[in-house]
C-alpha positions as CSV (number, residue, x, y, z in Angstrom):
1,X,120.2,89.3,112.7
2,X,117.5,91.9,113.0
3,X,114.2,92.1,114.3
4,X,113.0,92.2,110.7
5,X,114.3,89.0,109.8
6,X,113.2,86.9,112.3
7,X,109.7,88.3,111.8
8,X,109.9,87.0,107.9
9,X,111.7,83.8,109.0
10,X,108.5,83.1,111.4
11,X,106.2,84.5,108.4
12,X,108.1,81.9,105.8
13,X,107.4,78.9,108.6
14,X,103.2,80.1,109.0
15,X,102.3,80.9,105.3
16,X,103.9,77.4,104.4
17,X,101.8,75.3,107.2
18,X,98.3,77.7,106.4
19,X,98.6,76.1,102.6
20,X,98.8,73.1,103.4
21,X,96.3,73.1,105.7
22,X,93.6,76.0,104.1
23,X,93.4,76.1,100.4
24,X,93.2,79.4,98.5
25,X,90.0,78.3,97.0
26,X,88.4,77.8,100.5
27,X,88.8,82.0,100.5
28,X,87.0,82.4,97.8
29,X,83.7,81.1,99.5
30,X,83.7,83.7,102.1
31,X,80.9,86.8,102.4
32,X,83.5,89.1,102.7
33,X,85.5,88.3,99.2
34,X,82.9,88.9,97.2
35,X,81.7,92.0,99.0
36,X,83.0,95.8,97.7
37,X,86.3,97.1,99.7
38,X,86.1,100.1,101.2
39,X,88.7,102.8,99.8
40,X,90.6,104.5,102.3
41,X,92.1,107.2,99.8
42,X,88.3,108.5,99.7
43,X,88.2,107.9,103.2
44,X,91.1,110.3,103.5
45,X,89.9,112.8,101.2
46,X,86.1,112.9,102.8
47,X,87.8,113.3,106.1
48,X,85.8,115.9,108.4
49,X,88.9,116.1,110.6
50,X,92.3,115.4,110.9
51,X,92.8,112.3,109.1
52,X,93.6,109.5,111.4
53,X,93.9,105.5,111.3
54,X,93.4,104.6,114.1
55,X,95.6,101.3,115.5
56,X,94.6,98.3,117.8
57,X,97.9,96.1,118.6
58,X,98.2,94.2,121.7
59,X,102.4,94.3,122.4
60,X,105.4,95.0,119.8
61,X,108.7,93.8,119.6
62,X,109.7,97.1,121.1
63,X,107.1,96.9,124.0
64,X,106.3,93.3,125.7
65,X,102.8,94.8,126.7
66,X,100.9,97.2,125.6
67,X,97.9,96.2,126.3
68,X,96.1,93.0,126.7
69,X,93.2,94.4,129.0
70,X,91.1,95.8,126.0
71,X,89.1,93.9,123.5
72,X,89.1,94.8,120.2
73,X,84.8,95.2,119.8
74,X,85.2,97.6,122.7
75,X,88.4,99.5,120.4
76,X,86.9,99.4,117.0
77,X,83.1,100.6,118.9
78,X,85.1,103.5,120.4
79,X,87.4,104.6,117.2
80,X,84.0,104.4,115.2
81,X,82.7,106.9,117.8
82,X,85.3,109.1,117.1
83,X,84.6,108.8,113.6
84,X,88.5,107.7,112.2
85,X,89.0,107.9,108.5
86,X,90.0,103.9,109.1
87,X,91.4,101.3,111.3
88,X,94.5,99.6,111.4
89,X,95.5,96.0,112.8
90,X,98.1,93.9,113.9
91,X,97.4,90.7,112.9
92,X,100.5,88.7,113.8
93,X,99.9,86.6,116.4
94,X,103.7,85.8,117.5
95,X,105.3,88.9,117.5
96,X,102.2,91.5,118.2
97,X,100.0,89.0,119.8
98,X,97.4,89.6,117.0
99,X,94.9,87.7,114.7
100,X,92.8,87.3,111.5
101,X,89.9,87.4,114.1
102,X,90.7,90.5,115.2
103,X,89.7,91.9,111.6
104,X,86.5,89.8,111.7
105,X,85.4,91.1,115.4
106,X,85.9,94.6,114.6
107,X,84.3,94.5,111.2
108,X,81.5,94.3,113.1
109,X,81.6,97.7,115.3
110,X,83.9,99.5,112.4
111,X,82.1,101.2,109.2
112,X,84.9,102.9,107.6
113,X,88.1,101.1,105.5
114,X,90.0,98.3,107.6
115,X,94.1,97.9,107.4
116,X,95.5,94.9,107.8
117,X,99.0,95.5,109.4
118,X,101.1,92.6,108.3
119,X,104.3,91.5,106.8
120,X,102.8,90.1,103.9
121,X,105.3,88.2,101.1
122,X,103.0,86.0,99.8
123,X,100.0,86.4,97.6
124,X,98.3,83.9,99.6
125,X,98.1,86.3,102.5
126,X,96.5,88.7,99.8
127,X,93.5,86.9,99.2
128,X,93.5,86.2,102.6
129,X,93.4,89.7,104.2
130,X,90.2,89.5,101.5
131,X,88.3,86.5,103.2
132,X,89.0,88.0,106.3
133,X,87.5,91.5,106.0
134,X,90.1,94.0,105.7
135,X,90.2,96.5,102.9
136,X,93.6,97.3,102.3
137,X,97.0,95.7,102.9
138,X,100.0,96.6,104.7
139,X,102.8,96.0,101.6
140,X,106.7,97.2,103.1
141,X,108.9,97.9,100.2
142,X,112.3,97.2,102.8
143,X,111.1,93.5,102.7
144,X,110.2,92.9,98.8
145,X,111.8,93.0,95.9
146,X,111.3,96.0,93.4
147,X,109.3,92.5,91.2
148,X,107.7,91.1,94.3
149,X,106.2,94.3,95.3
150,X,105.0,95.3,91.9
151,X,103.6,91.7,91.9
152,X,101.5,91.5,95.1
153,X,100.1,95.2,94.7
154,X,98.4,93.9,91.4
155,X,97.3,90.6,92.9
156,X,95.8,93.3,95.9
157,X,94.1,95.5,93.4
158,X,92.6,93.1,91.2
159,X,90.9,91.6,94.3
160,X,89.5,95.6,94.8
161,X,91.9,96.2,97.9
162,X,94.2,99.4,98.2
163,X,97.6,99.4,99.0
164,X,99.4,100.9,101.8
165,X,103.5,100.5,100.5
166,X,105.6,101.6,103.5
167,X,108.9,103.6,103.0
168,X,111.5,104.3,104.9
169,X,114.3,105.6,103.2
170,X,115.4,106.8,99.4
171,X,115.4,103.9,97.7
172,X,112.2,102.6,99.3
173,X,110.3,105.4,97.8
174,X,111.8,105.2,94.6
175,X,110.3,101.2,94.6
176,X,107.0,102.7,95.9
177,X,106.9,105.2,93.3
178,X,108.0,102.2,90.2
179,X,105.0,100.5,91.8
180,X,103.1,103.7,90.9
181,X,101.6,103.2,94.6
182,X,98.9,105.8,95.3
183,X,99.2,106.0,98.9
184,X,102.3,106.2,100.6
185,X,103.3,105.5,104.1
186,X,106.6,106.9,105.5
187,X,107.2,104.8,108.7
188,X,108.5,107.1,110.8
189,X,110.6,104.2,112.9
190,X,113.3,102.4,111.6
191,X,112.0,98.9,111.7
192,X,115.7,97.3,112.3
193,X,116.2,99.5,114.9
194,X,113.1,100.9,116.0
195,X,114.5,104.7,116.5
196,X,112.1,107.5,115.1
197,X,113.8,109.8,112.9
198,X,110.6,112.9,112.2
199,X,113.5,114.8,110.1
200,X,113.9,111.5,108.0
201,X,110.0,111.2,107.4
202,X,109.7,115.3,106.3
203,X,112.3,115.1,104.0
204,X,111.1,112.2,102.2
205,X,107.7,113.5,102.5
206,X,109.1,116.8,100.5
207,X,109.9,114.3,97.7
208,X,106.7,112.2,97.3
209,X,104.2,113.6,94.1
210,X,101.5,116.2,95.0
211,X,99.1,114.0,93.4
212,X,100.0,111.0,96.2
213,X,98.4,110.2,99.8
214,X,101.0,111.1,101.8
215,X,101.0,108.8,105.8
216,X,102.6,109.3,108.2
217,X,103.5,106.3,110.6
218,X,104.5,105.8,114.3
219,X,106.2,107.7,117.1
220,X,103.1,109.9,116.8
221,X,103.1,110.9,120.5
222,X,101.3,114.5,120.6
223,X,99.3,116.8,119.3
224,X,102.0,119.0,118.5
225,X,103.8,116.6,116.0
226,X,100.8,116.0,114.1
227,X,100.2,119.8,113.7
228,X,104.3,119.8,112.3
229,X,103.9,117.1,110.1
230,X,100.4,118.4,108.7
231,X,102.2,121.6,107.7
232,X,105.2,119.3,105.8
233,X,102.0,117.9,103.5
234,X,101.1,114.5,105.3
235,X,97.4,114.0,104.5
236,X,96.8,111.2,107.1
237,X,98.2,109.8,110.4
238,X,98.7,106.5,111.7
239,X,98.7,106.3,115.3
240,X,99.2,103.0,117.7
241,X,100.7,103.2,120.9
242,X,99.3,106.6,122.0
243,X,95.9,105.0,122.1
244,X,96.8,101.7,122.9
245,X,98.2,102.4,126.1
246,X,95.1,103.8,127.8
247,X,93.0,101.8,130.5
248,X,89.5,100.7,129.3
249,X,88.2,103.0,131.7
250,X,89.8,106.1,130.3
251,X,90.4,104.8,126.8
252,X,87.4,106.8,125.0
253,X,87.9,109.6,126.8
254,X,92.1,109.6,126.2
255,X,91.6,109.5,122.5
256,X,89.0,112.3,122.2
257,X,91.0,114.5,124.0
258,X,93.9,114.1,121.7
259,X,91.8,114.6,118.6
260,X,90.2,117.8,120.6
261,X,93.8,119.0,121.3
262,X,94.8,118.7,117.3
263,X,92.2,121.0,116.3
C-alpha cells in the first residue's frame, strides 16, 4: 500500500468524525464564507516577478522534520514582504503536521490569494476550506474519479473558490482538461513514490492549452530550474521545502536571495 492511500484512508476516518461533530451549516455562519475570494489566476497574471506560491508545511511523509521552529504569522509576514503571487498550506495535521488554523493565523499577515494544500474527497472539506479562509483548493485528479472531480470543482466554484487540479501523468491531464480546469498544476513528484521526474513535468507542460495557468510543483531546488521551466511555458511556481528549511534567523533573508538570484 502506498503513501497515497493511507493518507485517504486517514482522510475517510477525519471527514466522517468532523460531520458528526461540525455541521455544514455551522460554516455557513463564518466572516470568511461570505467574504469575496481572492483569484489567484489574476494574482498570476498581475505578477511583478516571477510568479511564485510560496509554501509553509511543517514535515512530509518524505521528510520527518522540516521545520517545527517557525510559526506561521512570522512565514506568511515574511512571504507578504516578498510580495508572493499567493501562499500555499499544508493543512493535514497527521501526516504534514498542519491545520485549519494555520489558514486562519496567516490570513492575518497574508494579502494576496491563500491555497489550501489538502487531499480533499469530500465536498464537506470544500465549504470548509471557505469558513476557514483560504481561496482556492488543492483538487488531485490521481485520487478522484473523472465524476468526483468534475463534481467538487463545481461545488468550489459556486462558493467563488478557484481550483488548483494537480496532474501527474497523461491521463491525469486529460481528467483536468474534461473538468475544463483553468489552472493546472503538474506535480513534479510522483506522489506514490516521491521521485521528481522535471522531463515528465515539460512534456506534459508542452501539451496543456495556451490559454491555461500552467504550475509547476515541487523539487523546485534552485534558481536555475525555475529559469528552465519558465522557458518550457510554466507561468507560476510552487515552492516548499527550499524555504521551509531555513532557520528563523536566516529565513527572510534565504528566500530573498533566491528570488534575487531568479531575476
Amino acid at each position: 500500500m502506498h503513501i497515497l492511500d493511507h493518507i485517504i484512508q486517514q482522510k475517510k476516518k477525519e471527514i466522517k468524525i468532523k460531520k458528526e461533530l461540525i455541521p455544514l451549516e455551522s460554516f455557513m455562519k463564518t466572516e470568511f464564507y461570505k467574504a469575496e475570494s481572492k483569484s489567484l489566476k489574476r494574482s498570476i497574471q498581475n505578477a511583478n516577478n516571477i510568479p511564485v506560491i510560496a509554501e509553509f508545511k511543517r514535515r512530509s511523509p518524505s521528510r520527518e522534520v522540516i521545520n517545527q521552529k517557525i510559526h506561521v504569522i512570522d512565514v506568511a509576514e515574511s512571504y507578504q514582504k516578498l510580495s508572493f503571487c499567493a501562499m500555499s498550506i499544508l493543512t493535514d495535521q497527521h501526516f504534514f503536521g498542519g491545520s485549519l488554523e494555520d489558514l486562519v493565523l496567516a490570513r492575518s499577515k497574508f494579502k494576496n490569494p491563500i491555497l489550501r494544500k489538502e487531499f480533499i474527497i469530500d465536498a464537506y472539506q470544500i465549504h470548509e476550506t471557505k469558513a476557514y479562509g483560504a481561496d482556492v483548493i488543492l483538487l488531485i485528479a490521481s485520487i478522484l474519479s473523472t465524476n468526483k472531480l468534475k463534481s467538487l470543482y463545481q461545488t468550489a466554484t459556486d462558493l467563488g473558490l478557484e481550483v488548483l487540479v494537480e496532474i501527474h501523468n497523461q491521463q491525469e491531464l486529460e481528467k483536468a482538461l474534461e473538468v475544463d480546469a483553468e489552472i493546472i498544476g503538474i506535480n513534479n513528484r510522483n506522489l506514490k513514490t516521491f521521485e521528481v521526474d522535471l522531463k515528465n513535468s515539460v512534456k506534459l507542460a508542452n501539451q496543456i492549452p495556451h490559454n491555461k495557468i500552467k504550475i509547476s510543483e515541487s523539487g523546485i531546488s534552485n534558481p536555475e530550474t525555475i529559469k528552465m521551466l519558465q522557458s518550457e511555458g510554466f507561468d507560476a511556481f510552487l515552492i516548499g521545502e527550499n524555504f521551509m528549511k531555513s532557520t528563523p534567523d536566516s529565513f527572510d533573508k534565504n528566500c530573498s536571495s533566491f528570488i534575487q538570484n531568479i531575476k
